[in-house]
Every structure is written in C-alpha cells, then in structure tokens.
C-alpha positions in Angstrom: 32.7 2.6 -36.2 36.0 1.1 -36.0 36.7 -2.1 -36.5 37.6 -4.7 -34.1 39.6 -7.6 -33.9 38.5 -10.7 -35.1 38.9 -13.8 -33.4 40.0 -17.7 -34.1 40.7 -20.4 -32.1 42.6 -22.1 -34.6 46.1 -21.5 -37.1 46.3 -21.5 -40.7 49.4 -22.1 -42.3 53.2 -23.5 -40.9 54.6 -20.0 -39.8 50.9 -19.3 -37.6 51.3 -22.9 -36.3 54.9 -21.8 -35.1 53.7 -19.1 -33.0 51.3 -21.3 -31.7 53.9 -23.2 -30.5 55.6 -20.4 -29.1 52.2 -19.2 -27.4 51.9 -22.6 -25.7 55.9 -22.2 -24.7 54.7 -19.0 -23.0 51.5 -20.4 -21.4 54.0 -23.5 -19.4 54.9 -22.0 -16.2 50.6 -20.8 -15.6 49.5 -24.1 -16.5 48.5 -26.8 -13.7 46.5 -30.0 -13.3 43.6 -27.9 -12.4 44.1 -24.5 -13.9 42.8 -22.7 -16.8 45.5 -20.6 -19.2 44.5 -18.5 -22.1 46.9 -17.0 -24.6 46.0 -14.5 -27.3 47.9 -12.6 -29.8 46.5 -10.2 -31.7 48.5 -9.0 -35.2 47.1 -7.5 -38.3 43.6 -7.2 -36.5 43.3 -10.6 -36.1 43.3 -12.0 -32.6 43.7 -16.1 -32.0 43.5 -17.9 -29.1 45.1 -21.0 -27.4 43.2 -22.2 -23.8 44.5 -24.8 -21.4 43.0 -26.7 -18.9 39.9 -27.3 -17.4 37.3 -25.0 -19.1 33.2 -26.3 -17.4 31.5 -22.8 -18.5 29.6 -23.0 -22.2 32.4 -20.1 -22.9 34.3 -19.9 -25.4 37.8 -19.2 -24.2 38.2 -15.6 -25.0 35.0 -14.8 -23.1 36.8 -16.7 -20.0 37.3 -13.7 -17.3 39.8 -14.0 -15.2 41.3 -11.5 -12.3 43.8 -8.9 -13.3 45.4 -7.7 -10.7 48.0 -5.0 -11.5 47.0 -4.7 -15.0 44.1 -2.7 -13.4 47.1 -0.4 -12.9 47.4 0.4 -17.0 43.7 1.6 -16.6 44.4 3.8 -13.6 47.2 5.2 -15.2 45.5 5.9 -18.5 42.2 7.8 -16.9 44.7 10.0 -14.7 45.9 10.7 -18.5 42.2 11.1 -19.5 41.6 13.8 -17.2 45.4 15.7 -17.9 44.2 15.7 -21.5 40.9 17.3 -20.3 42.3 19.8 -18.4 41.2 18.8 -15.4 44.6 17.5 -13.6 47.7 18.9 -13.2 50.0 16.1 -13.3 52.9 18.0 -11.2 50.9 19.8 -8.9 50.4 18.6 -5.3 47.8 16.0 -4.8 46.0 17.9 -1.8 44.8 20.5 -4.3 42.5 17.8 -6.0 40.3 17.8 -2.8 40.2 19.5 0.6 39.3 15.7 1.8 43.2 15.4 0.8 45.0 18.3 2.6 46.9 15.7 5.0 48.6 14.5 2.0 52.4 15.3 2.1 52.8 18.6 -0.5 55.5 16.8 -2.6 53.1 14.0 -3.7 51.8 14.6 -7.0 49.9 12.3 -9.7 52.7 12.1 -11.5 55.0 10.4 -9.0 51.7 8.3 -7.6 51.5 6.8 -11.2 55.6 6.4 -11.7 56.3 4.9 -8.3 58.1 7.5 -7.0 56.2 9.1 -4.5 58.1 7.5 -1.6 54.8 5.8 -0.4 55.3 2.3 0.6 53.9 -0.8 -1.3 50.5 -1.2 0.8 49.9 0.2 4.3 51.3 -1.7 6.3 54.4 -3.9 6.8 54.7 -7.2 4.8 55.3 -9.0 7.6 52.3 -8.0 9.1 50.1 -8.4 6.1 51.0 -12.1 5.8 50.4 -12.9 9.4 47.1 -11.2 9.0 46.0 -12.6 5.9 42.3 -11.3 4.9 40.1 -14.2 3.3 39.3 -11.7 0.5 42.8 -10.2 -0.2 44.9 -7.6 2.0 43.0 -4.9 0.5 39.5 -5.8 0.9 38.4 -3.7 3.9 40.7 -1.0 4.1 38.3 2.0 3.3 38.5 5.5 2.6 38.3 6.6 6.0 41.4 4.0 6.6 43.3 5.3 3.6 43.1 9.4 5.0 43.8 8.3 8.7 47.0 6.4 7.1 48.4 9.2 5.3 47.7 11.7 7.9 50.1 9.7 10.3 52.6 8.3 7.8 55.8 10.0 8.6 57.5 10.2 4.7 60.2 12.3 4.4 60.0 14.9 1.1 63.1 12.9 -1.3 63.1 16.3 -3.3 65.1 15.7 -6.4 67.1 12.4 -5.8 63.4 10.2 -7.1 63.7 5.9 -6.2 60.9 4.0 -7.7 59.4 2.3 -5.4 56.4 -0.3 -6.5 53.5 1.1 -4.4 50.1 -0.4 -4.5 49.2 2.0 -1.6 50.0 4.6 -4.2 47.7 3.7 -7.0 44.6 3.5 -4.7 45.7 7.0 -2.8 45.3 7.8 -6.9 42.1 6.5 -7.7 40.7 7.6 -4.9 42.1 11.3 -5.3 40.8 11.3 -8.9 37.2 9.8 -7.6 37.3 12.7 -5.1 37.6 15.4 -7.1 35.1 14.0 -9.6 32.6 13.3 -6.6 32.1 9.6 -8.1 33.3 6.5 -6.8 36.3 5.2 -8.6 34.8 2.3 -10.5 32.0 4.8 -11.7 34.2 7.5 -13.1 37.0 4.6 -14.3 33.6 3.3 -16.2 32.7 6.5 -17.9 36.4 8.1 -18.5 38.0 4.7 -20.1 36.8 0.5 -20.4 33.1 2.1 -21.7 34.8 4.2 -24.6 36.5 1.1 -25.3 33.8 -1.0 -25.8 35.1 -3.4 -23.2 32.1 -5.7 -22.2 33.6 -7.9 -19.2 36.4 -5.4 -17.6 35.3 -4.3 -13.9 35.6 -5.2 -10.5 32.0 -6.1 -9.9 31.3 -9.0 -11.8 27.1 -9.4 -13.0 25.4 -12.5 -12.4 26.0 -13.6 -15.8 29.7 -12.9 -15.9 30.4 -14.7 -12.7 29.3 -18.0 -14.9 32.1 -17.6 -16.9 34.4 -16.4 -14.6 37.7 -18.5 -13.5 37.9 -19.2 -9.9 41.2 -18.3 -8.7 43.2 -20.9 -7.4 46.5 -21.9 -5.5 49.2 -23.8 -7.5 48.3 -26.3 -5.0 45.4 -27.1 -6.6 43.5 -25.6 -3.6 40.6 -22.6 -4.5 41.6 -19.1 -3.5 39.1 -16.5 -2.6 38.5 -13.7 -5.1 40.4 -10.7 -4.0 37.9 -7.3 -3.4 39.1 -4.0 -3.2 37.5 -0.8 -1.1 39.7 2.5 -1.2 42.4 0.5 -3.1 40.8 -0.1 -5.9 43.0 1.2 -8.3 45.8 -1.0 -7.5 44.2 -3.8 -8.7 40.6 -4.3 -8.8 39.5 -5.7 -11.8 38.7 -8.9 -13.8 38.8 -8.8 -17.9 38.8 -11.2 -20.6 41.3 -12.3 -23.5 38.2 -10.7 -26.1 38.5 -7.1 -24.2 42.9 -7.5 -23.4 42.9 -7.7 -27.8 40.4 -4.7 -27.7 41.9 -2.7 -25.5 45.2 -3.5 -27.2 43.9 -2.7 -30.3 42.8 0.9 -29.3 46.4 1.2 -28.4 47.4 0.7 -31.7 44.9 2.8 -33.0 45.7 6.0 -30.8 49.6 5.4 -32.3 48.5 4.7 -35.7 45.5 7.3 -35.8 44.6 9.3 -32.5 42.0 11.6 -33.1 39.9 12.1 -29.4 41.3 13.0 -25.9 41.1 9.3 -25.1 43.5 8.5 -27.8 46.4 11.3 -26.7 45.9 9.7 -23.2 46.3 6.5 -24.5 50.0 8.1 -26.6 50.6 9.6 -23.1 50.2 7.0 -20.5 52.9 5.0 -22.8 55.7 8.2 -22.6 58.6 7.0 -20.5 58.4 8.9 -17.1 61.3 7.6 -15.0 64.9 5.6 -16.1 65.2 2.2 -14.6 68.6 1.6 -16.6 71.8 2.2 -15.5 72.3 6.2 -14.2 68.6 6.3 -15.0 68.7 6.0 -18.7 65.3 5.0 -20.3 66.6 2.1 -21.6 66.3 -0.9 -21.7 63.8 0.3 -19.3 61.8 2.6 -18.2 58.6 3.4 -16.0 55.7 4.7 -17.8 52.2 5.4 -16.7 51.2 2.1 -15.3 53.1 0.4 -18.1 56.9 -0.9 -18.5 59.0 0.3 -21.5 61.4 -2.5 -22.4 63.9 -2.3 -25.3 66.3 -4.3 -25.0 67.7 -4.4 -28.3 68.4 -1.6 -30.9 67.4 -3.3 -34.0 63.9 -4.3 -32.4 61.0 -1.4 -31.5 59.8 -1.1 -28.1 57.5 -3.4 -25.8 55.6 -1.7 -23.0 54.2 -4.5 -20.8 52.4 -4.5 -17.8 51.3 -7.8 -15.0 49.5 -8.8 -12.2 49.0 -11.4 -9.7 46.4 -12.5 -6.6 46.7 -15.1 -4.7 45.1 -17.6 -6.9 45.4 -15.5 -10.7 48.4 -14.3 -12.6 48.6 -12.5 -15.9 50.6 -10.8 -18.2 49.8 -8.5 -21.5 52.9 -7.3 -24.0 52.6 -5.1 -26.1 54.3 -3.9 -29.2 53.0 -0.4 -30.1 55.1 0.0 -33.2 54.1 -2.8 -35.1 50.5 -3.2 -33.8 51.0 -6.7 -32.4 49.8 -8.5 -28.8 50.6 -10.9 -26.5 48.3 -11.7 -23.1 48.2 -14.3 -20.5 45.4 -15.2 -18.2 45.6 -17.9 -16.0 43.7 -18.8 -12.3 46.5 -19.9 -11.0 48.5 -18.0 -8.0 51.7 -18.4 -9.8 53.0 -14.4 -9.0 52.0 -15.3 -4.9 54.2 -18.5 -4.3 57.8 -17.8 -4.3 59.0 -21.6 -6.3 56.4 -20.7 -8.8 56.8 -17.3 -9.5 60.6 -18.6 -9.2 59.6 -20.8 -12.3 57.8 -18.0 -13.9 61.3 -15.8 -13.8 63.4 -18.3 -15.2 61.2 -19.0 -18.1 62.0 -15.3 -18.7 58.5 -14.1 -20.2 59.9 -11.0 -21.5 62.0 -12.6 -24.0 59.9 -14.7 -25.1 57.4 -12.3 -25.7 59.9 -10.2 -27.2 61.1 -13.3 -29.4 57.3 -14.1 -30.9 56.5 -10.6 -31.5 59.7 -10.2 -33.0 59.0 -13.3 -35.0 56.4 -12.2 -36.1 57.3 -9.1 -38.4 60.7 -10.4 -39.5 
C-alpha cells in the first residue's frame, strides 16, 4: 500500500517556522472576523497545517470540509484522462459520437477543447447579467437539468472557430463534459466520478453530497460580510464545480500527483501525467509559457531557474480556495476558506493584489533552495 502523508499541526525547527509564516501571509486575504481558513503544505510526505478562525466542530482542522468550486474542475479533467487512457474516449473526436442523447452538439466540439476552454461555449448558459438578477438561493447552477443542458445546446447558435482557438473560461463547458462522459457510461456523473478517480485515491470527504456525518464538520459558506451563504448544488453542471473536500484529501490527492510523476505504474497514474500536459498557450503568440492551459489545471512558469507550478481555484458565493502545486519537487500548497472572497469584486480585488501565485511560487521555491 502506499504511503500517505503524515500530518502536524505544528513546526519544528526556524526554517519550518518561516514557512509558517509565509503560510499565514498567504492565508490573509481569506481570513475574516467570522471565517474559517486552513492552509497546508505538504513536502517530503509530510503535510502541516495552520487553521484560522472560528472552528465549533470537534474536527481537527484538516478534517474541516469546505466547498471547492472549480477545483472540482482538476477532477473532471483527470477522469476524461482516465477514460482516454482506457480507451474509451477519443479526445479529438466530436462530442456527439459519445452518445446519440448528444447529436445536437455542434460537430467541432470535442473533449479536448471542453477541458481546454476552447470550445467557443460560453461561461454558463445564460448571460451574466441575467444570472445576477436572477440569483438562485442555492447557486446559478442548481436546477438547470439535463433536459435544460440538451435544449440549450440544441438552440445555441456557435459558430465553428476552426483553427484560430480563444480560451474562453466556460463552466457550461465542464458540465456539457461530465455529463457527456456520464452518458456514455450510463451512470450519473458523481457515480462514475466516484469509481474512475476520488475512490482510487483514497479520498474519504471529496463529493458533492455530503453524509450526515460530514455535514458536522463541514464549513458553512459565508459572505465577507459576515452574512451565511447558501451551499451551492449542482444538477447537469456538476462538473464545473460540485464538490466539497478537505485539507487531509487536497495533501492526498497531491500526493498521488507526485507519485504518478515520480512512479506511475496504473492507467490512473498516466491520467494523472496527462491531465497536467500543456494543451493550449496563454503567453504571448500562444507560447506555453509562462502559461499555459492544461486539463483542468494552470501551468505557470514564470521563471527559468524555477520548475513548473500547475495550480488550479475556485470560488462560490460564500467559499474560496486555491491548491499549488509543484510536480517536480513533490511539494504543496492549498487554501480553504468559507469565505466568498472569489464572488465580491473589493475582495477578490484584495485577493489579486496579494498576488497568490507568487507567493506560492516564493514558499515552494523556499522550500528546496
């Protein structure tokens, strides 16, 4: 069996105690009066954590859970990789062919421009304007079903962009995704996301459906007003964004990363290696550098003397999160806070100008100097 991370709540020597300092740096612009932050990094197999704020569950803090949001993307991405590693998918073949339930679905959509945001679909289904004067108690994606989902792309009007690919961020297009790859499976999308990826990696309190137990110890999300925010739910959108997960199953999961690098030796693995290849050039003239658009993740290297970060974040109205990661020399950063920082413009305004990225890219450098 292979070992996981261990975990401490504590730091052992000067040089630990000044990455703890630059944890708590990072952990500034999530923190409130009333909101809980939890910072890990994991190095060496050895995960420690730093927790902030009000904390009324008998939990310890890396068994807080806490929602997601786009980081449920990573996992979309990686069982689309899952099943290309199978056999099962074509990457670059049109999406219709996955199931006749798809045939509306414009012929120059494939997976692989679903998962690289370049399908030309916009960010959710309908204009923002429209989704923030019809706010939804549970989240702008809470009762748009399947039915919804097909009726939308049989009347969207898209227009094929052949060769000359944008990226476009689209939400609508990782839950077209999930649900194509639930279709042709014939199991809902949490079932098959279940079986394909978080229960080979051991994760214990990653999903979107939260058991009567883990709702004890999960965070309710909350406005940087102080005011409580109503859990988002997902239907046919799921894959954008659905799930909830702990700092315990972040180091896990980040720890099977570094495992398929270091040693990949199942299908799961080489999925893992291939949702982290650079699929689309975000630098100038669409060079992969400094970055790049991977399979759910973000490539970053910034600098030529450090290795590459591939990063990935998310945000609901009352949660925001971030996990870094640093393939090449096995080391991990995450974030999880309930606080709505990513969904109110002077806070996520904050957020920007602490510049996370750099900081992240400053203690994991640190780190292995």
């Amino acid at each position: 069996m292979r070992r996981l991370p261990q975990f401490a709540a504590f730091w052992t020597d000067d040089a630990m105690a000044d990455q703890a300092l630059q944890l708590d740096e990072m952990m500034k612009p999530y923190k409130g009066p009333r909101h809980t932050v939890v910072a890990s990094h994991l190095r060496d197999g050895r995960c420690d954590i730093v927790g902030s704020g009000p904390n009324e569950t008998e939990a310890p803090w890396d068994d807080l859970i806490f929602e997601i949001g786009s980081i449920t993307k990573v996992f979309t991405a990686i069982l689309l990789c899952v099943l290309v590693e199978e056999g099962k998918i074509d990457p670059r073949a049109p999406l219709s062919e996955m199931s006749g339930t798809l045939k509306d679905v414009p012929h120059w959509i494939t997976p692989e421009r679903l998962v690289s945001h370049t399908s030309g679909l916009p960010n959710i289904y309908a204009p923002i304007w429209k989704a923030l004067f019809q706010q939804q108690p549970e989240g702008p994606y809470a009762n748009f079903t399947r039915a919804d989902l097909l009726t939308w792309v049989r009347n969207w009007r898209g227009k094929d962009p052949g060769t000359n690919l944008r990226h476009g961020y689209s939400n609508l297009g990782y839950g077209l995704l999930g649900e194509a790859m639930a279709m042709m499976v014939g199991k809902t999308f949490a079932e098959l996301l279940a079986a394909k990826v978080i229960h080979p990696f051991g994760l214990h309190d990653t999903t979107g459906k939260l058991s009567d137990a883990q709702r004890t110890r999960f965070m309710q999300p909350i406005y940087p007003s102080g005011k409580a925010a109503t859990p988002w739910t997902f239907d046919a959108l799921a894959g954008a964004g659905t799930l909830r997960s702990s700092a315990r199953d972040l180091a896990r999961f980040s720890g099977a990363v570094f495992r398929a690098f270091n040693a990949p030796e199942t299908s799961l693995d080489r999925a893992i290696r291939r949702s982290t290849h650079p699929l689309f050039g975000l630098g100038s003239r669409g060079s992969m550098e400094p970055t790049a658009q991977c399979h759910g993740w973000l490539s970053v290297k910034r600098v030529n003397s450090e290795p590459t970060l591939v990063l990935a974040n998310g945000g609901t109205a009352g949660s925001t999160c971030a996990l870094y990661l640093c393939p090449e020399r096995s080391q991990a950063v995450s974030i999880l806070s309930n606080n709505g920082v990513a969904a109110n413009l002077w806070a996520s305004a904050k957020l920007s100008w602490s510049n996370p990225l750099q900081q992240a890219q400053d203690l994991l450098a640190g780190s292995f100097r």
